[in-house]
VMD Tcl script that draws the C-alpha trace (Angstrom):
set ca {
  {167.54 68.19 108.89}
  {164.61 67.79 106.07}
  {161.68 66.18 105.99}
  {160.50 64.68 102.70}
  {158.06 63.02 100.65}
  {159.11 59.90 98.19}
  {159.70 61.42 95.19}
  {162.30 63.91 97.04}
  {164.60 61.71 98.92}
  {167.50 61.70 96.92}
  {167.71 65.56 97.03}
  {167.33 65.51 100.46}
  {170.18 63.11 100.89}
  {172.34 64.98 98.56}
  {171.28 68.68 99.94}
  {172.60 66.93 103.45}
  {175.75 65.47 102.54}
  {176.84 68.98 100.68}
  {176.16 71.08 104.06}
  {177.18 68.33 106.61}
  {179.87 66.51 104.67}
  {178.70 63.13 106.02}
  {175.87 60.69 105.47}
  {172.04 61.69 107.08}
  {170.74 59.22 109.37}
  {167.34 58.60 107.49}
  {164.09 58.10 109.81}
  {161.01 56.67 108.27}
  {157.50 58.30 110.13}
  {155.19 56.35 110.87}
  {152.22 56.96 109.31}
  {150.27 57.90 112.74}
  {152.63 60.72 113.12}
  {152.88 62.32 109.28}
  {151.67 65.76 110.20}
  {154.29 67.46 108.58}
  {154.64 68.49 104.87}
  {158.33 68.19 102.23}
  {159.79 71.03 102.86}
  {160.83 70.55 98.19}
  {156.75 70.24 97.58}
  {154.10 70.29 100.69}
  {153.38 67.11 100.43}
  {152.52 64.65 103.23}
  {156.32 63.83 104.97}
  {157.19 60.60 104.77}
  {161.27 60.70 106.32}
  {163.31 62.94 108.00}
  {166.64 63.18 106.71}
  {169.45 64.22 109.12}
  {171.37 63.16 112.22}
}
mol new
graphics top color blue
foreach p $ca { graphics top sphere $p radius 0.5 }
foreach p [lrange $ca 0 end-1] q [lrange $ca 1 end] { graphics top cylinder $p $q radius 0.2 }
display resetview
């Protein structure tokens, strides 16, 4: 599972599918609950990419 900003979604999805060998369930945060940073560049988390 990662958590990511914007700009890092893609690698996210792609870092996923390489370990898991099937597609991340992608979870937007609402904004009330973005306490957690991207784990790519500590920036506010904006999904969490993973099943």
């Amino acid at each position: 599972m990662f958590i990511c900003c914007e700009e890092h979604i893609e690698l996210a999805i792609d870092m996923y599918v390489d370990e898991i060998e099937r597609a991340p369930e992608i979870i937007h945060i609402p904004v009330d609950k973005q306490e957690k940073k991207c784990q790519f560049c500590q920036k506010q988390g904006v999904y969490v990419v993973g099943n």
